[in-house]
Every structure is written in C-alpha cells, then in structure tokens.
N, C-alpha and C positions, 0 to 999 in steps of 0.2 A: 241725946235721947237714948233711953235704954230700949235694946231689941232680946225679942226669945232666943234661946240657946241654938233650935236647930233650926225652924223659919225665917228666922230675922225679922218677928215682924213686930213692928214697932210697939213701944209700950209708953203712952202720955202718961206724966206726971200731974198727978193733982194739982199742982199749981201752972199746970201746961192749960193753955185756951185751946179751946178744938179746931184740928185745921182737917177740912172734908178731904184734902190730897194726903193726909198719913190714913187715911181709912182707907180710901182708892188704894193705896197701895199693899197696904194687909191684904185688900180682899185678891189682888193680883196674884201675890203670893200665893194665897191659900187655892185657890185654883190651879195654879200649875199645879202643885202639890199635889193635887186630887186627881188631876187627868195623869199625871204619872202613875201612880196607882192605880189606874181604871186600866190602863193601858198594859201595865203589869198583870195583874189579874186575868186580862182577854187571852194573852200570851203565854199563859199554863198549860191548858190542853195541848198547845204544839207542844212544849218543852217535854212533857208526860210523852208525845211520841217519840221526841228522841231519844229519851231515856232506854223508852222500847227497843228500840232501835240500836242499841249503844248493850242492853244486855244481850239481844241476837247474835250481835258480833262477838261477845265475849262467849258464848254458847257454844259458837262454830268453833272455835281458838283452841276452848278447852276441850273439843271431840278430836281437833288433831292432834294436842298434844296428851291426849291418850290413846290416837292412832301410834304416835311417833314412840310412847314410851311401851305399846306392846311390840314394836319391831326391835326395838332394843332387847326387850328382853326375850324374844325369841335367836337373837343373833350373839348375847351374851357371851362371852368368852369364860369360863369357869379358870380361879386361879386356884391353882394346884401350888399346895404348901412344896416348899424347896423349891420352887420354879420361878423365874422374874419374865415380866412380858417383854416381846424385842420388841425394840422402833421400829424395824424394821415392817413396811405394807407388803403383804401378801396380796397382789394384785390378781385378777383374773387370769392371767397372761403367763405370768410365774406358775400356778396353781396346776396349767395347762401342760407347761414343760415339765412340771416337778410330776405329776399322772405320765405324759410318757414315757420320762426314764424309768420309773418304776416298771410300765407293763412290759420295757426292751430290756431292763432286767430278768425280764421274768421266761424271755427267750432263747433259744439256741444260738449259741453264739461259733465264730469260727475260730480255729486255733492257736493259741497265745504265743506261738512259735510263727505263725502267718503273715508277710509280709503287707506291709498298707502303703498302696501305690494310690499317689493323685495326683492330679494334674497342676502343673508350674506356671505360673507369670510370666517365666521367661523363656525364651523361645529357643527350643532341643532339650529341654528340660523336663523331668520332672521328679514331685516330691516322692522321695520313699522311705517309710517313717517316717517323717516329718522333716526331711532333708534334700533339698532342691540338690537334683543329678543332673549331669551333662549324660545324655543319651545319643545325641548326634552334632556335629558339629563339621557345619562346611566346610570344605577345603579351601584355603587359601593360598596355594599354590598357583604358577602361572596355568590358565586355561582353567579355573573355576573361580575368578574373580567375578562380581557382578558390574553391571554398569552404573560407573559412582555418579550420586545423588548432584546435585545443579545443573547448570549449564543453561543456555538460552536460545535464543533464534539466533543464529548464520554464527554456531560456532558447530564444530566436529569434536569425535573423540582422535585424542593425538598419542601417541606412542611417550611412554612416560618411562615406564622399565621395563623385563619380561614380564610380561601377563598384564601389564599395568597400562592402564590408557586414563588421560587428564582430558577437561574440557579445555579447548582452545578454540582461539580466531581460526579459523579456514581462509588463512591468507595463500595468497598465489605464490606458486613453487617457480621458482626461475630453473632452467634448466642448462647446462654448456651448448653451447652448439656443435652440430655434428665434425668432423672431421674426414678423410679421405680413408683413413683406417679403421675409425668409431662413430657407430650411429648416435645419432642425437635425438632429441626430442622438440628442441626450439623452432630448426626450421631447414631444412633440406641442407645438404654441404653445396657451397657455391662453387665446385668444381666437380671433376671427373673420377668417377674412384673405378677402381678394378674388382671388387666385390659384385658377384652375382648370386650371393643367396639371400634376400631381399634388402639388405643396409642400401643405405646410400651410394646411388652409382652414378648418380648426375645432377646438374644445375636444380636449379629450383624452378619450383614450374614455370613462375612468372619470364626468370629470366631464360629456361629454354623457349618459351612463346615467341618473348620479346626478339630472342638470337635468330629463330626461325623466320621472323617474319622479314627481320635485316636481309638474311640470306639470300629470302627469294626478291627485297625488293633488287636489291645490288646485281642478283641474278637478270630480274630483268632489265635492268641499264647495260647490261652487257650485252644483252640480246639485242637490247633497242638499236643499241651504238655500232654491233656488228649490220645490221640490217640496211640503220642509214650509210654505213660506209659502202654497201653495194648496192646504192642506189635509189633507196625508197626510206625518205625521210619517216620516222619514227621516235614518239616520244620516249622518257625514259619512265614515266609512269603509265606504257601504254595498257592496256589490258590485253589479257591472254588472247583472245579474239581476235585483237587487232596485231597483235605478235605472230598469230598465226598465217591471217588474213597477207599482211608484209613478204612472211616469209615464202607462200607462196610466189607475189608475186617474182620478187628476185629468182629462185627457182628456174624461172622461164627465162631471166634474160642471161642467155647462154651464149656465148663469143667464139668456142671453141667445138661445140658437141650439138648434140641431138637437134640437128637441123630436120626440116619438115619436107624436102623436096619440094619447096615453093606452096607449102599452104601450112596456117597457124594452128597450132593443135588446142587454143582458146582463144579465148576474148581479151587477154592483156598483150600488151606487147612484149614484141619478142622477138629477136634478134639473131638470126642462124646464120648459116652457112646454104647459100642455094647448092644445087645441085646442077644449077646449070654449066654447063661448058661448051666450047666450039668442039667443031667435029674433032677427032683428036688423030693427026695422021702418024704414019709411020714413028715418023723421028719422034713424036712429042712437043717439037718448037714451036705448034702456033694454038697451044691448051692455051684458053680464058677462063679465069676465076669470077664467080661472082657473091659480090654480098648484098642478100634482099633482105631488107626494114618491113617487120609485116604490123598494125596494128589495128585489133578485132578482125584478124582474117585474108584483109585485103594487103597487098604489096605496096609499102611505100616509097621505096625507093633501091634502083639495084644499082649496085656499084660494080663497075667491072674494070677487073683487073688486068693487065698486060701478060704476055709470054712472062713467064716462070725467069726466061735466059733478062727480063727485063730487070734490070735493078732496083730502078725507084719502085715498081709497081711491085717486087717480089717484097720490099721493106712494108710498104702498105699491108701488103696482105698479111706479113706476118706480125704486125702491130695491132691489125683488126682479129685475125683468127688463132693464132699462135700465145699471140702474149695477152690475149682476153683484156683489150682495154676496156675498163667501165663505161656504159654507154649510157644517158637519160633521157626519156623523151616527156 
C-alpha cells in the first residue's frame, strides 16, 4: 500500500476495500505530529530568552575585548625605522637594576687607582681586586700545631713527632723494676740500697711488715724459752703481759744475792740466803749456814748447814748458794 512522503500515512487504493485499522492509524500519526508542534510552539518564548541571554554574554566579551585592546594601545611599543625589536623581556626586576646603575652612575665615585678589598671563602684570606690573598697563615711548626680532628672515648693524644701528637689506645706502660742503684717505678727494690735522697733504700713495704713481724715473733720464743729454762714455764706465743708477768717472777728466785734477812719482799716465791747464823766465836769453827724457802711471806723451810771446816755440808752450800742451782716450787 502506498504511504505520504513525510507522515507515512497510508494511502487506499481505489480498488483497496476499507479497513477502519489503516484510518486508526493515519489518525495516530496525524496527532503525534500535531502535539509535536504544539509542543514546539509552547517552547519559543524560553528559546527567545536564551537568545537574550546568549547576546548579554556576547556584550560583556565585546566590552573587554575593547578593555583589552585600549591597554594595548596604550602600552604599544612604537617601531622606529632601522631598529628591530629584541626577544629579549624586559621584566620589572631588570628595569629596577638597569634605574640603579644609571642613578650610581650619576655619583661620586672613588679613585681608579683605589684598591678593592673583600672578603674570601677561604680562611686567612682575602680578595683584593678580585684576587683571593693569603693574609695570615698559622704556624705549623712544633708548639702551634692544633689538636687533630678524631679520636674517641678511652683513647689519649700520644707522642707522634716534635709538636705532633696521634690519637691512641691509653694502654698501660709497664715499667723496669727498681734496682739497688736506680729508682723504679713498678714496685719498691726487694733489697737494701745505700741511697738517702729519696730513691729506693729498702724492702717493700709488704715484705718489711711481713720481716718485722718474723722478728719480733722469733724474738719472742727466745724470750719465752729463756724464761722457761729459769723456771717458769712459758709459751712461745705468749703475750707481752705474760712475758712480762714471767719475767718478773724469775727475777725473785735468787740462789746467790738479795736475800731478805728472813722475810719475803712479795707474794711469789723466793728463795734467798737467810741471814741467820750461830753465835760466831773467836776462831770462826762452829759458824751455821742457813737456807730459808719463803712462799707469800711465810718461811718454808730452813735448811742448815754444818761448820764451814765441814766438807759435805760446805759442798751443799756451795751447790745451793754459789753455783745458783735452779730451784721450782
């Protein structure tokens, strides 16, 4: 079946019988058609304000780009025949330094013969003319060296050459030991020296201590030993007190001397010579000797002797009084 150009809507043929579904559907057509167009039409007045809208902006655009083209031509550069323009920008900054050398041109200046002294980078230095000067330079010689750069905890500065000192260990110095003619450092000389202006002149402390204390024990075993051989037993560690104490008593037992005339001159025992005798007549033949034991005071026993002319009794007395035999009680 033939349809129109731009609707499509259907067109019966004369010999076509009518069917009421190709009408329904023209008229379908022709209505959308229509509300599109109504609908088109409603939607004009917006379109008219964006139009408005759309020259506003174009309005504002063209007022700045006649802001923009009178700043150009107030900033214009005039090209001057024979002249070409540089690439070169001329910045603010540029403009600023190229104005002050002009106005310190325009200054007193000092004179062209005037030396220009400034300051160097490097240290004792400095530039004059434009030429870095040594002006001071430290001694390097021994006794202005500095103390060189490292070094750490438990090391010392160590003797390296004159004036020169290295970082080292602070290791221990061994020393010689002393000698009889040279002092030392390590530890006293273990003998005797002849030096007395302060060196080394004897033992080391410990071992004179240790020598001393030999001396006096040895000392006192002699003491001890002499004391129990006369009578009055005594240890050989005994103490001074009792060395004392000892030697007292020995002291008093006396065989030969300082008899009391029959009374004790203390309280230990003691051993004299009495003073008694028989009357002693002309000739001297019938003298008695006596020997009294006295202990704490009282008389313990008297021994008496014969005439002098008696033999056994003159050998007694001189065994008891003469030849001091040891006596113990």
């Amino acid at each position: 079946m033939l349809t129109t150009t731009n609707l499509k809507l259907n067109k019966p043929d004369i010999s076509d019988k009518y069917d009421i579904s190709l009408f329904n559907e023209n008229a379908d057509i022709i209505d959308s058609s229509i509300t599109g167009i109504s609908n088109a039409i409603a939607g004009i007045p917006q379109h008219f304000n964006d139009v408005d809208k759309h020259f506003d902006d174009v309005d504002k655009q063209l007022v700045d780009v006649d802001t923009r083209i009178g700043v150009i031509g107030s900033t214009k550069v005039d090209k001057t025949d024979g002249k070409s323009l540089s690439d070169n920008n001329l910045t603010n900054a540029l403009k600023s330094g190229y104005d002050a050398a002009y106005t310190h041109s325009l200054s007193t200046h000092a004179r062209t013969d005037a030396t220009n002294v400034r300051n160097s980078s490097v240290n004792g230095n400095i530039l004059i003319n434009g030429t870095d000067t040594c002006v001071y330079s430290h001694p390097a010689t021994s006794g202005y060296r500095h103390i060189p750069s490292g070094g750490k905890a438990g090391q010392i500065l160590r003797w390296s050459a004159d004036g020169t000192a290295v970082w080292g260990p602070d290791a221990n110095t061994v020393y010689s030991a002393a000698s009889s003619s040279t002092a030392g450092v390590s530890k006293l000389y273990n003998s005797l020296g002849s030096a007395t202006d302060g060196s080394v002149t004897q033992k080391t402390v410990n071992d004179a201590i240790s020598s001393l204390k030999k001396s006096v024990s040895d000392g006192k075993a002699l003491v001890a030993a002499a004391i129990t051989e006369n009578g009055k037993a005594t240890a050989a560690d005994a103490a001074f007190q009792t060395l004392a104490d000892n030697i007292g008593i020995i002291s008093n037992l006396q065989y030969n001397s300082g008899y009391t005339q029959g009374k004790a001159s203390n309280s230990t025992a003691v051993l004299t010579t009495g003073g008694y005798t028989s009357k002693v007549d002309d000739d001297s033949e019938n003298d008695l000797y006596h020997v009294v034991f006295y202990i704490n005071g009282k008389p313990l026993k008297d021994i008496e002797l014969g005439p002098r002319y008696d033999g056994w009794s003159t050998r007694i007395y001189e065994r008891l009084v003469n030849w001091s035999i040891p006596f113990s009680i």
